[in-house]
Each structure stands twice: as C-alpha cells, then as structure tokens.
C-alpha positions in Angstrom: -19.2 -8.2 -16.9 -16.2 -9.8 -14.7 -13.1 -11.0 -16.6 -12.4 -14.3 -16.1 -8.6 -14.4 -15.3 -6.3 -16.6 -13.6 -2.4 -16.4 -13.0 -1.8 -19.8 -14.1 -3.3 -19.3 -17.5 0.2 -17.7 -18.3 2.0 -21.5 -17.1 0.1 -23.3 -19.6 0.1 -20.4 -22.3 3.7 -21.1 -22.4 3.3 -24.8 -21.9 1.9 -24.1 -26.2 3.5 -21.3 -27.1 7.7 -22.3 -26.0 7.1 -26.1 -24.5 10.7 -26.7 -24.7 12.0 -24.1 -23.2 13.0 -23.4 -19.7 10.8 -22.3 -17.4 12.9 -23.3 -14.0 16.2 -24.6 -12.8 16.8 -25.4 -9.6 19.4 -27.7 -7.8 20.5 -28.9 -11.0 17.7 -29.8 -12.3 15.6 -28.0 -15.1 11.7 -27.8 -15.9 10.1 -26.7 -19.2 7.3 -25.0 -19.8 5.6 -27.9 -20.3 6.8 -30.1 -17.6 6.2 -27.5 -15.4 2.5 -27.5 -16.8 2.0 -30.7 -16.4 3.4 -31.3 -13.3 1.7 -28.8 -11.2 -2.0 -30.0 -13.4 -1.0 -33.7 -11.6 -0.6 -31.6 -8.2 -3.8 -30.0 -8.4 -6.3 -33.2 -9.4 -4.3 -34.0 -6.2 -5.0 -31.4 -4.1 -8.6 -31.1 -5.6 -9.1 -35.2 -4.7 -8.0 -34.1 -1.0 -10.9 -31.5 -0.6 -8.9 -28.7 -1.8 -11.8 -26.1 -2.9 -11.8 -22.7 -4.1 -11.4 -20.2 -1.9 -9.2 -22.2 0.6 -6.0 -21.1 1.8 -3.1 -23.0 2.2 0.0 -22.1 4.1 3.5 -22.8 2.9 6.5 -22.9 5.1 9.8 -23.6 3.0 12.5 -22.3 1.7 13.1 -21.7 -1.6 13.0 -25.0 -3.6 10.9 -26.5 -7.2 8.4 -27.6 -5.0 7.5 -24.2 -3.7 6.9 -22.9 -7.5 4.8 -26.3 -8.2 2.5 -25.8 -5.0 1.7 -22.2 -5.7 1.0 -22.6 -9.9 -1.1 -25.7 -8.1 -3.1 -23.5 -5.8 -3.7 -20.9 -8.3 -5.2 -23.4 -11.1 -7.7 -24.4 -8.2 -8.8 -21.4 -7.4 -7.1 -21.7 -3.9 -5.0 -19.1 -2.2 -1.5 -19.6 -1.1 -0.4 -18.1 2.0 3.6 -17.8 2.2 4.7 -18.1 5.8 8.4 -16.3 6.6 10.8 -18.9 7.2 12.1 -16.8 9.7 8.4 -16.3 12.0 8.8 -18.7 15.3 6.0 -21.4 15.6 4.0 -18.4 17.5 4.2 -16.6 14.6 3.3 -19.3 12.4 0.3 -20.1 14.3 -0.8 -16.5 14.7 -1.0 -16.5 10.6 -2.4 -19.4 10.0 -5.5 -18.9 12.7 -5.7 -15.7 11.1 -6.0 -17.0 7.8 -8.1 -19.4 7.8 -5.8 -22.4 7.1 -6.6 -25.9 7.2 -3.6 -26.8 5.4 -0.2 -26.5 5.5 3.2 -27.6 3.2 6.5 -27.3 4.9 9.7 -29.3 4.9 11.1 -31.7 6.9 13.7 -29.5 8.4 11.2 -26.5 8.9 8.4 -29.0 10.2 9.0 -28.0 14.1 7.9 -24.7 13.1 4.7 -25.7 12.4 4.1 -27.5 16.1 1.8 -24.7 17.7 0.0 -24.6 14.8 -0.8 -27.9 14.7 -1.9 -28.2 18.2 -3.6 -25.0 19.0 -5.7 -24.9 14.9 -8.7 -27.3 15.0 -8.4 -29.5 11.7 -5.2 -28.2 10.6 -3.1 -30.2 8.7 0.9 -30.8 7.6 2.6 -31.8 4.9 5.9 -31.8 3.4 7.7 -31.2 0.4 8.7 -34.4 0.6 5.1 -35.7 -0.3 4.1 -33.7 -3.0 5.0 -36.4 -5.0 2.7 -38.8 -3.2 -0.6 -36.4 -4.1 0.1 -36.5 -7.6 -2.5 -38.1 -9.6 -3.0 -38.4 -13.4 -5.4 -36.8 -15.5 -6.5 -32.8 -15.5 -7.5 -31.2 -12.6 -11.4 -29.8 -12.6 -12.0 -27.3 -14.0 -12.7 -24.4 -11.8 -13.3 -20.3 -13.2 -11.8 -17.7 -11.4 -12.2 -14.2 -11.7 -9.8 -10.8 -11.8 -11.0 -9.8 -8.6 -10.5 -13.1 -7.1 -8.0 -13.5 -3.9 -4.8 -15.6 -5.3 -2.5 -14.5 -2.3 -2.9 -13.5 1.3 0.8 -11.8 2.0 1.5 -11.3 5.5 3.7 -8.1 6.3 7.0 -8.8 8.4 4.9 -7.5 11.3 7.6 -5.1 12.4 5.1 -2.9 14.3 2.6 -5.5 15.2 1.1 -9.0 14.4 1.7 -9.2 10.7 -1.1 -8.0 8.6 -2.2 -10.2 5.8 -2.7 -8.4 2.4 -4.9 -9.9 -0.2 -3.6 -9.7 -3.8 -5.8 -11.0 -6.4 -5.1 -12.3 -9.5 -5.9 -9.2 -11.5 -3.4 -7.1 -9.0 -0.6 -9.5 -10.0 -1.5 -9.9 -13.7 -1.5 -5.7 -13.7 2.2 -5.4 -12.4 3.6 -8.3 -13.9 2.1 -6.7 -17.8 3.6 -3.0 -16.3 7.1 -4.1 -15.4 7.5 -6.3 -18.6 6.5 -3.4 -20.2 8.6 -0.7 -18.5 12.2 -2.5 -18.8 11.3 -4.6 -21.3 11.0 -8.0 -20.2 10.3 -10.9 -22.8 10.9 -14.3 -22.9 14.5 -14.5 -23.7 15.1 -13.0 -20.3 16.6 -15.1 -17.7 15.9 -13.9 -14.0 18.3 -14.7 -10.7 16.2 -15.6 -7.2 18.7 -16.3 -4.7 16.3 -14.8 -1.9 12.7 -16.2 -0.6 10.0 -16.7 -2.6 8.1 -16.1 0.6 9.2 -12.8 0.9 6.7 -10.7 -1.9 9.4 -9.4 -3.9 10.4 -13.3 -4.6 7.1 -14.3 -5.2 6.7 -10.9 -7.5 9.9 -11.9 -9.5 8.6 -15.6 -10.0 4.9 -14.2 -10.7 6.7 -11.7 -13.4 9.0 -14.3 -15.2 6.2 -16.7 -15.6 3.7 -13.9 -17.1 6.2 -12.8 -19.2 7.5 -16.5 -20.2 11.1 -16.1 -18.9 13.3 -18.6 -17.6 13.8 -18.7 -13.5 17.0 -19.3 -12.2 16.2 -20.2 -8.4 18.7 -20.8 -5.5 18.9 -22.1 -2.3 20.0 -18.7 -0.9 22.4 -15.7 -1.4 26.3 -16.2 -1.0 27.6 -13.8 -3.5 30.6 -16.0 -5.0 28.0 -18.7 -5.9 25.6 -16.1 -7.1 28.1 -14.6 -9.7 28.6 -19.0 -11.2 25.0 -19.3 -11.4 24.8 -16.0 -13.2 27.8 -16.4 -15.4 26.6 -20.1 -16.2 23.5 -19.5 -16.7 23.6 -16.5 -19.0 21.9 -14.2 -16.3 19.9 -11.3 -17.7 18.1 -9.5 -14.9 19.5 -9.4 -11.0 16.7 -7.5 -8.7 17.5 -7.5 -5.4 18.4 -5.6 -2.2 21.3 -2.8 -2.5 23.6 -5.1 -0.5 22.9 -8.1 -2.2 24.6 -6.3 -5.8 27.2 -4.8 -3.5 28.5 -7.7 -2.5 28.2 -9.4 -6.1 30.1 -6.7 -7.8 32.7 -6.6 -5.0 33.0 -10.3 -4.9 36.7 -11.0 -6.6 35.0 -13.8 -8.8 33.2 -10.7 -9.9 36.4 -9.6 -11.9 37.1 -12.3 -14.5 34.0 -13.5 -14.9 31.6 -13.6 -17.9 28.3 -11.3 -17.2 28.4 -10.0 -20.6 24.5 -11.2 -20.6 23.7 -9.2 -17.6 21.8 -6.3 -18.2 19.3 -5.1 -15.8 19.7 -4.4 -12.1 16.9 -3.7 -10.1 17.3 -2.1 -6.5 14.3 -1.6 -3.9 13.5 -1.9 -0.6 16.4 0.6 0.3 17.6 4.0 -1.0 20.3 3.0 -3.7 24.2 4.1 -2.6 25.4 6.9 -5.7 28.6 5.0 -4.8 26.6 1.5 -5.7 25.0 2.7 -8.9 28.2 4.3 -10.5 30.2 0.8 -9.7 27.5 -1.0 -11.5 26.8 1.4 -14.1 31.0 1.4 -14.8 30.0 -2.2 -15.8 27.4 -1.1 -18.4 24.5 -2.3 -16.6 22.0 0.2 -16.0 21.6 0.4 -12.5 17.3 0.8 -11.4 15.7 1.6 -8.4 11.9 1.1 -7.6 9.5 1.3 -4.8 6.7 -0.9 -3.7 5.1 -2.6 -0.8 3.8 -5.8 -0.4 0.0 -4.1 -0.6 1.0 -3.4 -4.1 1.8 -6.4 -5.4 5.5 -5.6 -5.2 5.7 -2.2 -7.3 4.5 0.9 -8.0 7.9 3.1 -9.2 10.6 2.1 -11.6 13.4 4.5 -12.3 14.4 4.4 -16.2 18.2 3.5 -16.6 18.5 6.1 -19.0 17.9 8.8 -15.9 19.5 6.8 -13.5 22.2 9.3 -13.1 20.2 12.4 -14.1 17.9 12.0 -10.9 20.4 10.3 -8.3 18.7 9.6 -5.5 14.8 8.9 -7.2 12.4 6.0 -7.4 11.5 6.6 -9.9 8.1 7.0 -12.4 4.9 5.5 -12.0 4.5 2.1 -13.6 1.8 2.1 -16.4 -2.0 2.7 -15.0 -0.2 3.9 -11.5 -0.6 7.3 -10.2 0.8 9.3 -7.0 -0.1 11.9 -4.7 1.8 13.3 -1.7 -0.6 14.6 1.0 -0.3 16.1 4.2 -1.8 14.9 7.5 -5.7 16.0 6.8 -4.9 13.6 3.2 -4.8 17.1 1.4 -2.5 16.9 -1.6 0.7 18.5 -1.5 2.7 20.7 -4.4 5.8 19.3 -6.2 8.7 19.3 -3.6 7.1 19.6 -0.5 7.7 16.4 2.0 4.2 13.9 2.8 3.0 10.6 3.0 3.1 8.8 -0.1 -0.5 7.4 -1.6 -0.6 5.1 -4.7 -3.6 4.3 -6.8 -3.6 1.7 -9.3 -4.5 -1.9 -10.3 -1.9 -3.8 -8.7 -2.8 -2.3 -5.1 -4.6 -4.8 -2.6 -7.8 -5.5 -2.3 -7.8 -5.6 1.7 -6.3 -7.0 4.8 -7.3 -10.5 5.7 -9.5 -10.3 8.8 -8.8 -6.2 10.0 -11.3 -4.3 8.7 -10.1 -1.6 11.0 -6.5 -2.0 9.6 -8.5 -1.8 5.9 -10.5 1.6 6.1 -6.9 2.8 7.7 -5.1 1.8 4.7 -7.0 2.6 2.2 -8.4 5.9 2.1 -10.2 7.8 -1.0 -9.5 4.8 -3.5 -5.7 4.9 -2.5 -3.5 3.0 -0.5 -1.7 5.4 2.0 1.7 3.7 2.1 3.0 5.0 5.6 6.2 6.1 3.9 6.9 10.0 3.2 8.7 11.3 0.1 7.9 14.4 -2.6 7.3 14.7 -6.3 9.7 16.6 -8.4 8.8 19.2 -11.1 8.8 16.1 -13.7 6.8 14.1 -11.2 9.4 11.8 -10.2 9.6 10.3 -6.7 11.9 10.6 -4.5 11.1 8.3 -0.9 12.4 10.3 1.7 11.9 8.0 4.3 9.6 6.0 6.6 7.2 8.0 8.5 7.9 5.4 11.5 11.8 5.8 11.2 11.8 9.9 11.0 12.6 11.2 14.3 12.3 14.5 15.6 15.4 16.7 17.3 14.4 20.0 18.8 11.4 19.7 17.1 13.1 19.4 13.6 12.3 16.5 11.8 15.2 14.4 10.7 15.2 11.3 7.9 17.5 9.1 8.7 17.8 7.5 5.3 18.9 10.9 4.2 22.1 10.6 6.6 22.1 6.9 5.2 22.6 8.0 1.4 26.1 10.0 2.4 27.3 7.7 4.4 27.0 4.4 2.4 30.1 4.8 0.3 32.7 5.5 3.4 35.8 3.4 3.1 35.6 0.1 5.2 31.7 0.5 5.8 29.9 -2.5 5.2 26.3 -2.0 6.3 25.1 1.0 8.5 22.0 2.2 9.4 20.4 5.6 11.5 18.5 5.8 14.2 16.6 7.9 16.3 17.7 7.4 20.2 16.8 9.4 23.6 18.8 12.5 24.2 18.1 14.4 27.2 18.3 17.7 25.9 16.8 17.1 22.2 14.3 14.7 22.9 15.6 12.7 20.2 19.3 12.7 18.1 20.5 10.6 15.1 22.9 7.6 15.8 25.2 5.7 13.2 25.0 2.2 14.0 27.6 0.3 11.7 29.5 -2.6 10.6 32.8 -2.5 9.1 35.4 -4.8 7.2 38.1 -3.6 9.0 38.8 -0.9 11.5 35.8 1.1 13.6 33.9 3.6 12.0 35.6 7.2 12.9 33.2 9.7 14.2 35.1 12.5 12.4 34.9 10.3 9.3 30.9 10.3 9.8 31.2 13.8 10.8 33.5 15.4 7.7 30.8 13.1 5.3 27.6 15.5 6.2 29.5 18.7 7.0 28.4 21.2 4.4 25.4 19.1 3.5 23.0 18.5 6.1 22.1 21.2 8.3 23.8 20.7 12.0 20.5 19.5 13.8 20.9 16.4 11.4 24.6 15.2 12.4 24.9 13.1 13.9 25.7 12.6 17.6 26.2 8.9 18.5 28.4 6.7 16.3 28.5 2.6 17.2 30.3 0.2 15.3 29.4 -3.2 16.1 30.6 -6.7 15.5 27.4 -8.6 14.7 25.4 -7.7 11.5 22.5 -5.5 11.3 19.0 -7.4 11.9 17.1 -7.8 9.2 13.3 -9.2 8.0 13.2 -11.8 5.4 13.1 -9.3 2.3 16.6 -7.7 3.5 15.6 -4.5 5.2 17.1 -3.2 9.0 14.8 -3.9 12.1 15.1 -0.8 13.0 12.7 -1.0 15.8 15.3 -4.0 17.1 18.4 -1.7 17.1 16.1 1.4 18.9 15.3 -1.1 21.6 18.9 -2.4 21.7 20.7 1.5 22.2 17.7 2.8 23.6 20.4 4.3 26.6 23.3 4.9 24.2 23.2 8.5 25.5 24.4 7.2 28.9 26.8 4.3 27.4 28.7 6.3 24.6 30.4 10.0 24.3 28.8 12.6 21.9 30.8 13.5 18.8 30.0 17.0 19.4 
C-alpha cells in the first residue's frame, strides 16, 4: 500500500499543536504557526482557481523573502512542485531550466523580473508573476483537497551546473520527510529551536534548513542575506539556537568584533558542510562552547547524508562524519567494487532521502544511480569505526607525475595561515608534470608568502603535493549560490600561470 504523505501536513500539524508560536520572522515581521497555515491555504485555493494542478511545476526566482516560504508550503498543499531557480543563473540559464522543467509558471520579483525575459519569450504559455502579487491570488476558503503520496515529486532541484547545463534532481516528499525526521533526530532538533537563514532558500541547503525547521516545528529566523555584523544582532536578538552554514560564513561571525560582547549564550549548534572544516575554525568555535559539526550531502540527497557528533568533533578532526539514521555508505573503486576501510574511492550513499531521478536525462539517471545507490562523484574512505572522511572531488583531484593529488587536502593546512582570508588549490598545466598544485588566495593584509605556504606542508604532505604556484589576488574567489569555489572558473582563469608566475621550487 502507498503512504499518503505530504510535507505540508507538518505546517498545519503545528498550525494545532503550537498556533501561537513562531513559525517565521522576516523583515520585521513575524508569522505563527497558524497564520502561516492559513495564509499559504488562501494561496493555494488561489493558485488551484488559476489552473494550478497536481503535478505542475512552478519556477521561483527570488531572493530570500516571506513570500518565498508561502509559495512553496502553497505548492506543496496542491500537490504541485516548486522549482527554485538560482538568483544568480542569467536569463539563459533561466530559460534553459524552466524549458527543461516543464514550467508554465513562474514567481519572481520585481527587481529579478528581467531575468525571466528569455523565458518568457522563447516558452510557449509561460507565465510571470511577482511577489508582489501574491497577495492579489489570495482567495478565502480551503483549498481542494488533493492526496499526495511518499513517492510523489515535491521539488525538482537544479544543480549549479558547474560542469554542464544544470541537472534537475527530483526530491519527493518522502526524501525530504526522511532527512528532516534523521537530522532532528541526530542533533536533536525540537521545537524550541530557533534556526538562522541568512543564505538562499534557493540554494538546497536553504530550502533543507526551512524544510527541517518546519517538520520539526522550529522557529525560522530568515534574512535578506549574509553580512556577518547583522548576522551576530539577528542572532543575539533573536535567541539563535542553531547556525548551519558554509565554513566562511561562521568564520567571519566569530571573527566579527560584535562577536566579542555580544549575547550568544543560546547558540548551540553549528553545522559546517559544503567544504572541509578549518581545525583552526572548529577550535575557535568550540573555545566558545558550541560544538562545532560538519556534514556531507548533495543536493540528490535531499541536503544530507553525514553528520559528525559534536562529542567527536575533536577526536576525528578532519571527518564527516556518521551516517544519518536509515543511510548507509560504501567506497568503491572504478569497476563499483567496494573498497576496505581506509583505502581512497568514490563515495556511494543509499538511503531514503536520496533522489528519485533527474528531470528529463535518463542518461544522466542510469549514470547516477547505479545498484540502488547514488554514486556521489566525490572520493573519500571509511575509517575502522566507519566514519567518513571526504577526501575530495573526483573532478578537482589532479594528477602530478602520475601521483594523484587532493587539493582539499593542501586546503585543510593551509586555512588557518595568518592574514589568509579565503584560498583555494588547483590543478594548472606544468610542462614537465602534466599537472602541479597552485594556491590561489585572498588575504586581509599583505600577499601570501610562498615560504609561508611552503613551511605549512613541509613534513606533511609528501613533496609531489607542494605546492608550486602561489597567487594572491585582489578580487574574491568565485563562488555558486550555496558558497562553494568555481573551481573550474579559476582553472580557466590561470590556465598559463606556468608561463606568467615563478615556481617556489
């Protein structure tokens, strides 16, 4: 028999069980559960009286803002699937997704409406509206009533296309329910819990941080954006419980000089993922008593598939982690053979909250997922206690005189060098080694010394691994919308440093 389960059951189980309480503040304004409830059950009768069916997908372009929340908990009442568009995709890109989606309808905002222009004229029927509006398709009186299943499609998530058109991954309502019940249960997460979203809820760890506060009832605090003295108000103001974000992102909140006198005393989780975190990072953190976390996930599963506890945070520097209730691992080799503890392959994750395909690319599909696992792309190893440690990604490795070398290995050391800001390593031409590492960095202050890089791995990595090439640069690194390096952008960028800049060594 197929469970009947939908998403928003959780907004108006909440709407009953805490009505008063606060579900969402945003540009100082709140939203109980209840409001909240009943607001978005006005937006869909809407949406339903405009042709809005099940199945349908609907783009959104915005940034983050109430109305985002409300379209989405709308969407998913109806059966309908919301399709978050990066506010940072050109109208080309825009258009690309929503042809490839399927959309007939679109929500932006006024100021992003010029991204939807391609869109508009190049997808038959498609339609635009804003933010603005939403207001305008309210009606009164319950939406109809329409039964959605656990394997039903409640998100298409595009990737950030960094090696091709985006790919759009379809997460059902069961894949998000699954992760949302495992990472309340792993931290724990509960009600009183009051969650920080400074960055888009378009990215999928936004929209995985909004989709986990409202299945475990916990407040939302959302923001406009990330500036790190404003961050550290809303958190002290607000009586901020959980920060998950980017390893820059708490850097620059626990370096801020706001960060000094003011009251976090309710802060008590921090969550890192999308990069390796810094030791340097999670001792400054942890020297605050917050227990520093790092986890691992991809947008194909749901957000999360790791979580390192903060009890072995310093016992296994360096580690994502444990698999996440009903999640298991397996490292295998090229042939998908598995691997023994501590030798270096591709990542594979089974488990509930993994995606049920890609939109449209079959071929991309059977790829992907392979003997009832998703094969991530990403290389790491188990330990001897079967914790994971991401080694890097298999598209960032690079090989030097036939040695493989992973950059975010070179990355860890370097991170806590006076003055350094952000850095990254990667893989340019060399005419001798086919291939040689390069630090490209930006700094507070003076240039990044090469000896500095240098004395930093001597003794530690073997000498095919310094190394060779060491830029600092004036602009910062580029970056996707969920906060991790282009590092295809920078490889095309120094693809000559060997003829442009001196060797170290």
């Amino acid at each position: 028999m197929t469970t009947v389960l939908n998403l928003a059951d959780y907004c108006r189980h909440w709407a009953r069980w805490q009505p008063d309480a606060t579900a969402l503040w945003f540009d100082e304004r709140s939203y109980s559960w209840r409001e909240l409830d009943e607001r978005t059950d006005r937006l869909a009768a809407g949406l339903a009286a405009r042709g809005v069916e099940q199945g349908d997908r609907v783009a959104v372009l915005m940034g983050n803002r109430a109305e985002w929340i409300e379209l989405t908990l709308a969407l998913l009442k109806l059966g309908a699937l919301t399709v978050p568009l990066n506010i940072r995709y050109s109208p080309s890109e825009v258009a690309f997704v929503v042809a490839d989606a399927g959309c007939r309808l679109a929500f932006t905002e006024d100021a992003l409406a010029a991204g939807m222009a391609v869109a508009v004229s190049e997808v038959a029927g498609f339609e635009v509206r804003t933010a603005e509006q939403l207001d305008e398709l309210r009606v009164d009186g319950p939406p109809p009533e329409r039964v959605t299943t656990a394997d039903d499609a409640a998100y298409v998530c595009y990737t950030s296309g960094t090696t091709g058109d985006p790919k759009g991954a379809v997460i059902t309502h069961a894949a998000f329910d699954a992760i949302s019940r495992s990472w309340a249960q792993s931290l724990p997460i509960s009600f009183d819990d009051v969650f920080y979203l400074p960055f888009p809820l378009a990215f999928t760890g936004g929209l995985a941080v909004l989709m986990w506060s409202v299945v475990a009832g916990s407040t939302l605090i959302l923001d406009w954006a990330f500036e790190p003295g404003r961050a550290i108000e809303m958190m002290e103001r607000h009586g901020v419980t959980a920060l998950l974000a980017v390893p820059l992102i708490i850097r620059q909140v626990i370096d801020h000089p706001r960060a000094r006198d003011a009251d976090l005393s309710a802060w008590r989780i921090a969550c890192s993922g999308g990069a390796p975190v810094p030791p340097s990072l999670l001792a400054d953190v942890q020297a605050r008593g917050v227990p520093m976390l790092q986890m691992f996930g991809l947008t194909e599963t749901s957000g999360m598939a790791t979580l390192l506890p903060g009890h072995d945070a310093a016992r296994k520097l360096g580690s994502a982690g444990l698999p996440v209730p009903h999640t298991r691992l397996e490292i295998v080799d090229d042939d998908d053979q598995p691997l023994a503890q501590g030798v270096v392959g591709e990542i594979v994750i089974f488990g509930p909250q993994v995606m049920q395909r890609y939109w449209n690319n079959d071929e991309a599909t059977e790829h992907t997922l392979r003997r009832g696992g998703l094969h991530t792309g990403d290389l790491g190893y188990l330990d001897e206690e079967g914790y994971l440690f991401v080694v890097d990604r298999a598209k960032d490795m690079l090989i030097t005189g036939g040695l493989n070398v992973y950059p975010a290995e070179i990355e860890r050391l370097l991170a806590g060098l006076p003055g350094v800001v952000e850095l990254a390593v990667i893989g340019v031409p060399h005419e001798r080694w086919g291939e040689t590492p390069a630090v490209i960095a930006c700094t507070a202050d003076a240039p990044l010394e090469p000896q500095a890089v240098l004395g930093a791995c001597a003794g530690v990595l073997g000498d095919y691994k310094l190394p060779r090439y060491v830029v600092t640069r004036d602009q910062p690194l580029p970056r996707n919308m969920s906060g991790k390096v282009l590092k295809r952008e920078l490889r095309q960028e120094y693809a000559d440093l060997q003829h442009q800049a001196e060797e170290i060594r």
